[in-house]
C-alpha positions as CSV (number, residue, x, y, z in Angstrom):
1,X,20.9,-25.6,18.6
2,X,18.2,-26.4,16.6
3,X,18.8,-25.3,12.6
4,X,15.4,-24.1,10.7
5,X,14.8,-26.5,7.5
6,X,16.2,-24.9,4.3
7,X,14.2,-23.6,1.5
8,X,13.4,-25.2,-1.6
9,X,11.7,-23.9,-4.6
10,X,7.8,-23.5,-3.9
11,X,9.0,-22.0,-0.4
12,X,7.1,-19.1,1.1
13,X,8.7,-16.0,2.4
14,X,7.0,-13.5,4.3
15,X,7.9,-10.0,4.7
16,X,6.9,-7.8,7.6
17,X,8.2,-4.5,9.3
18,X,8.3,-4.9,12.9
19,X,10.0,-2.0,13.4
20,X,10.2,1.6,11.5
21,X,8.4,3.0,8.2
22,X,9.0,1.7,4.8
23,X,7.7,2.5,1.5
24,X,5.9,-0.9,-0.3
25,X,7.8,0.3,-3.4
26,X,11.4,-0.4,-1.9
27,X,10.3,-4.5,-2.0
28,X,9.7,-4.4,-5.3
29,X,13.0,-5.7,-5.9
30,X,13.8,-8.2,-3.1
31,X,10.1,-9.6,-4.2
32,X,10.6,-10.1,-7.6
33,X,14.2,-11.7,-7.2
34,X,12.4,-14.3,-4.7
35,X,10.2,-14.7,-7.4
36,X,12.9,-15.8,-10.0
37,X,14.6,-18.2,-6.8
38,X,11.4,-20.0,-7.4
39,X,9.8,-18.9,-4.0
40,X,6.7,-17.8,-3.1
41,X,6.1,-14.2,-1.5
42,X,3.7,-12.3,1.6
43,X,3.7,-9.1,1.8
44,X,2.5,-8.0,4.8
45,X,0.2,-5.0,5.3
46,X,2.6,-3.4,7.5
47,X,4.9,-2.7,4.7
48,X,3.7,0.9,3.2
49,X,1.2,0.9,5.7
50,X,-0.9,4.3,6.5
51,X,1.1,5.4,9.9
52,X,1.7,8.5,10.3
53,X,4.4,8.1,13.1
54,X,8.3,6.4,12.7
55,X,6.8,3.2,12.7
56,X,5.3,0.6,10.3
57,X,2.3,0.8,12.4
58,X,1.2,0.7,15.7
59,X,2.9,-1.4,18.3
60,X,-0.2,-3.9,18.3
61,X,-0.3,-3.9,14.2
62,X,3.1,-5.0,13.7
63,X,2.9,-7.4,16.9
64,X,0.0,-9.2,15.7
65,X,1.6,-9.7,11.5
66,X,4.6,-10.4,13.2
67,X,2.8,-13.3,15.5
68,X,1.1,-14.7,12.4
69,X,3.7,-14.9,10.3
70,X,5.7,-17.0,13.4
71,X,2.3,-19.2,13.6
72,X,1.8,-20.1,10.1
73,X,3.3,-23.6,9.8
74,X,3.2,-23.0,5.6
75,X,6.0,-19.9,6.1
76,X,9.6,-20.9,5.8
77,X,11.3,-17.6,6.3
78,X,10.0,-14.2,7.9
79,X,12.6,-11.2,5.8
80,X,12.6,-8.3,7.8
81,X,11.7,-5.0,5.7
82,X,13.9,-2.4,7.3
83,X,14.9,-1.9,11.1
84,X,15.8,1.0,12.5
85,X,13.7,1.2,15.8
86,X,10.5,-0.6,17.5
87,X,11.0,-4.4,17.8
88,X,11.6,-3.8,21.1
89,X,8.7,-2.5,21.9
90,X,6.5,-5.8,20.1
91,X,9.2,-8.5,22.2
92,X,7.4,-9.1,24.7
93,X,4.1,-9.4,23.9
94,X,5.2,-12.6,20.8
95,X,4.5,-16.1,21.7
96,X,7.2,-18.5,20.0
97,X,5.5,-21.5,21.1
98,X,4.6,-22.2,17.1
99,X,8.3,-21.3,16.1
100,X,9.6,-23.8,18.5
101,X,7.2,-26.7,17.2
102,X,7.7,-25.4,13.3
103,X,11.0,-23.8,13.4
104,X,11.6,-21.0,10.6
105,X,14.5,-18.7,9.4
106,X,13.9,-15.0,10.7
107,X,16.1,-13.0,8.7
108,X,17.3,-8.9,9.3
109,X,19.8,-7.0,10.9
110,X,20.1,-3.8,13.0
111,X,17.3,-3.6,15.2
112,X,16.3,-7.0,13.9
113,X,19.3,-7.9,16.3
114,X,16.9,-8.2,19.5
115,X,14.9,-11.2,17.5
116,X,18.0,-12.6,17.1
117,X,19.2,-12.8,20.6
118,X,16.4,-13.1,22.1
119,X,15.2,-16.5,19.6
120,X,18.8,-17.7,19.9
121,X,18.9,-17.4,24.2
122,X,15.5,-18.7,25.4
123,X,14.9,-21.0,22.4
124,X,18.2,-22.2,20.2
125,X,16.8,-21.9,17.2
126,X,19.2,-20.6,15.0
127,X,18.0,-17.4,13.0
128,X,19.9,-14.9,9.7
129,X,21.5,-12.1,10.3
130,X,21.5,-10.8,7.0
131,X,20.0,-8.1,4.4
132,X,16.6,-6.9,4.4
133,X,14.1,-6.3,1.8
134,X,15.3,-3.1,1.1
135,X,19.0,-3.9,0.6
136,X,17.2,-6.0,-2.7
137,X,17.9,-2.9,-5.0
138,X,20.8,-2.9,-6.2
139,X,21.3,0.6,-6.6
140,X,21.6,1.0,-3.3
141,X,23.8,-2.0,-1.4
142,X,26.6,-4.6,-2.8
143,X,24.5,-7.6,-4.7
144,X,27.3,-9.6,-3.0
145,X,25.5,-9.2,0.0
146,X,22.0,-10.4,-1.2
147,X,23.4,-13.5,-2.8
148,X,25.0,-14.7,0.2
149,X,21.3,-14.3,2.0
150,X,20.1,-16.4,-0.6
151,X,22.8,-18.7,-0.5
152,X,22.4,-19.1,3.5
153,X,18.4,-19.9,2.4
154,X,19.3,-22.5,0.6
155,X,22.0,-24.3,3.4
156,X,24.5,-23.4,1.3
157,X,27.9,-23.3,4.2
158,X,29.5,-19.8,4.7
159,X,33.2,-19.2,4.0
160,X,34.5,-15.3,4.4
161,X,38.2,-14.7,3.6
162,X,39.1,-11.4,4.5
163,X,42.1,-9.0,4.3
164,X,44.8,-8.5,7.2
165,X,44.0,-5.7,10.0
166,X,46.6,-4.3,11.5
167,X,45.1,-4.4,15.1
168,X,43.9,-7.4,14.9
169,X,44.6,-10.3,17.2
170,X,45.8,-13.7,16.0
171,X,44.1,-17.0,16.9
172,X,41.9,-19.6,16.2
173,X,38.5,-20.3,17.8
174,X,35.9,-22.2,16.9
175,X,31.9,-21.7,18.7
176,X,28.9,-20.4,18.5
177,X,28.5,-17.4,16.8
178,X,26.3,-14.2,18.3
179,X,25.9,-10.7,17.9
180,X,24.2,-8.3,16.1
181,X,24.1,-4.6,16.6
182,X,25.9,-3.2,19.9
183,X,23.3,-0.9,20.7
184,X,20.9,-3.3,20.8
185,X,23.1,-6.0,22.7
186,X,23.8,-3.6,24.8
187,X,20.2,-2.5,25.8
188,X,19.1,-6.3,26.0
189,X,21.1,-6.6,29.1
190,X,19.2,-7.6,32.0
191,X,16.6,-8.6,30.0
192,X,15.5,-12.4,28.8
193,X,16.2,-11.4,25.4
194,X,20.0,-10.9,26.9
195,X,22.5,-12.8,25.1
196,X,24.9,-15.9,26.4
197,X,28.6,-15.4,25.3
198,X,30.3,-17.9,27.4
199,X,32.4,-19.8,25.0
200,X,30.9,-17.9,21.9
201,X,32.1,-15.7,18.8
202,X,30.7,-12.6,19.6
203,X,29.9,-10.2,15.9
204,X,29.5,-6.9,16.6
205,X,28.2,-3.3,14.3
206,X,26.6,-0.2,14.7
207,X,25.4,2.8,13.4
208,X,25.2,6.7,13.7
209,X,26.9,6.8,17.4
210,X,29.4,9.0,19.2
211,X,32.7,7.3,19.5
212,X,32.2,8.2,23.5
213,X,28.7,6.0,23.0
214,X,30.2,3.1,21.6
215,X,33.1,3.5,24.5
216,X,30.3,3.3,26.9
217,X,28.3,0.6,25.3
218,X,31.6,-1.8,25.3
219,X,32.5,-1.2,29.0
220,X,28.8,-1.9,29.9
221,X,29.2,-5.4,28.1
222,X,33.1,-5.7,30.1
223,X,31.6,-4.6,33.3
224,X,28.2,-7.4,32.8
225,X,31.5,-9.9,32.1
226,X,30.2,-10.5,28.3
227,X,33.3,-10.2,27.1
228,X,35.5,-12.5,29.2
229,X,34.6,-15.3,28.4
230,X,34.6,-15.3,24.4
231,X,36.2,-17.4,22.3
232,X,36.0,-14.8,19.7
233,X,35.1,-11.6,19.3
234,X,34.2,-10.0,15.3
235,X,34.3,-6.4,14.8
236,X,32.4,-5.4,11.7
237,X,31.3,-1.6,10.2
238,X,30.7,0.8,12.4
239,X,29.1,3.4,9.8
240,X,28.9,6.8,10.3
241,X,30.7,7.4,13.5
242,X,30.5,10.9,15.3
243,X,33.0,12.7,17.5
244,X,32.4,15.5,19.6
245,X,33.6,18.6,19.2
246,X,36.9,18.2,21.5
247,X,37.7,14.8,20.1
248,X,37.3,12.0,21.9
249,X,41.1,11.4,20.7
250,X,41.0,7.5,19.5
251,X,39.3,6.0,16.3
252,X,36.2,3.6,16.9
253,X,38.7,0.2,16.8
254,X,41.5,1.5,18.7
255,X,38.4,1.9,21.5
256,X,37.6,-1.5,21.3
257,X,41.5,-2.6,21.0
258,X,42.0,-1.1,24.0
259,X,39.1,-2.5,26.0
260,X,39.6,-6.4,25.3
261,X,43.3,-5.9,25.1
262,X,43.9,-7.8,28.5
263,X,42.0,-11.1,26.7
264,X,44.3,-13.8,24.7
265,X,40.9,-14.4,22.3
266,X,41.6,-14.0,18.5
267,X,39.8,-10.3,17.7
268,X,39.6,-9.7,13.8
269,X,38.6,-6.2,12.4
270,X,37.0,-4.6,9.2
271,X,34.7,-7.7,9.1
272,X,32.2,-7.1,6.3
273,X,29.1,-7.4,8.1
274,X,27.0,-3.8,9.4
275,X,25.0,-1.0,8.0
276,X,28.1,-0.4,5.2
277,X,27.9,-1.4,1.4
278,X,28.9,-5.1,2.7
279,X,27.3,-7.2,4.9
280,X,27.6,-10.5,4.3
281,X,24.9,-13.4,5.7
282,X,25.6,-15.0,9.2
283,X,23.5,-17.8,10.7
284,X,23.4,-16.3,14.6
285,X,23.5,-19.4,16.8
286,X,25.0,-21.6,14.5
287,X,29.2,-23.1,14.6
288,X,31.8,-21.4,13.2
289,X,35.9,-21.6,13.1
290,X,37.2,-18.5,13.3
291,X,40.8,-18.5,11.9
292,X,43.0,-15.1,12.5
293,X,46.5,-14.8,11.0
294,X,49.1,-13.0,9.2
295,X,47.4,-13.5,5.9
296,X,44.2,-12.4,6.7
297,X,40.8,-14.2,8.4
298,X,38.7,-16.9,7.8
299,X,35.4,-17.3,9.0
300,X,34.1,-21.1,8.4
301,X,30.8,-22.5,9.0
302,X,31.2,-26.1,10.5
């Protein structure tokens, strides 16, 4: 797995929005602190841009920002404005031959996720999965979670201690850690942006689904075998679940208790990573240890 090269001071970090809308006055923030980390900043026409649709701009606008911020040799770090929906649509059509001779950090979560996994599979370059530009303002996410983005920037090693569960599994694993949304893990199945979990701590999150949804979306990754062969798996926030009006009758982890209960892999829930006021930084591709006991969890970066 190749590692990007940290940033130093005098740095540049772009910021694009491959995927849905986003007001240019929500980077004020995230731009100025940068700033004061003694980087330089892009901002990319596709943040505030004039669509009039969901997205940031058409699929060929944010394709081609997206493609020159991967070719520009002078651009450490590509942060990720928003997600929601739309890098999918732009995969395809990006060439990564310039990442893979100047390797960079590509930084966002949600729909960001499919970058991830599909960098991480078909190039092993290790990318952030980690607060966007918008999570900067710091009325509106925990600061915690923007200083361990910056921290990760600067190769500073990750260690998350977190509370007891009581359904998780104890264990210890150490691997290569992947994930990223569910819905978009899901949907890259089949694809070359699929991901690899043979061996591998597997982080998962999601958003705005039906209980029955995220049931479906786990059995699709235990019927494409996904799940067998972890070493790990990481359950993060799943944020503003949905039932259906007769209940589905079991909460959103007792669902996925139930589905990897027949594996002896160490599962640890309530991991602060997801669309909730925590979500700490994770280098996707990179080594962890994961360490699951009566105490609590421990997630090292080796």
């Amino acid at each position: 797995m190749i590692t990007p090269p940290y940033l130093k001071k005098g740095d540049t970090i772009a910021i694009t929005c491959p995927a849905g809308f986003m007001l240019k006055e929500r980077v004020k923030t995230c731009v100025d602190t940068l700033k004061k980390q003694g980087y330089k900043v892009i901002v990319g026409k596709t943040v505030g841009g004039k669509s009039k649709t969901y997205f940031s701009g058409t699929d060929n606008e944010r394709m081609v920002e997206l493609q020159s911020f991967l070719d520009n040799k002078n651009i450490k770090a590509i942060l990720c404005g928003r997600g929601g929906y739309g890098t999918g649509r732009i995969i395809d059509k990006l060439n990564f031959t310039k990442l893979i001779q100047h390797p960079k950090w590509v930084i966002g979560f949600s729909d960001i996720t499919i970058l991830h996994s599909h960098i991480v599979s078909n190039y092993n370059i290790a990318t952030l999965h980690a607060p966007m530009a918008a999570a900067f303002a710091n009325d509106a996410h925990n600061p915690e979670n923007v200083i361990t983005l910056l921290n990760a920037l600067k190769g500073e090693k990750s260690n998350y201690k977190i509370k007891p569960y009581t359904l998780n599994k104890l264990g210890e694993a150490k691997g290569k850690l992947i994930g990223g949304n569910l819905a978009l893990l899901a949907n890259a199945i089949g694809t070359v942006s699929g991901i690899n979990t043979k061996n591998a701590i597997l982080f998962i999150e999601d958003i705005g689904e039906q209980l029955y949804a995220v049931d479906r979306m786990m059995y699709q990754l235990k019927r494409t075998g996904k799940l067998k062969n972890l070493a790990a798996l990481i359950v993060g926030d799943f944020t503003d679940i949905q039932n259906t009006d007769k209940p589905f009758g079991k909460t959103i982890y007792e669902i996925i208790n139930d589905i990897v209960a027949e594996y002896n892999y160490p599962v640890c829930y309530n991991f602060p990573v997801g669309h909730g006021n925590e979500n700490r930084a994770l280098k996707v591709g990179v080594r962890y240890t994961l360490t699951v006991n009566k105490s609590g969890v421990e997630l090292i970066e080796n």
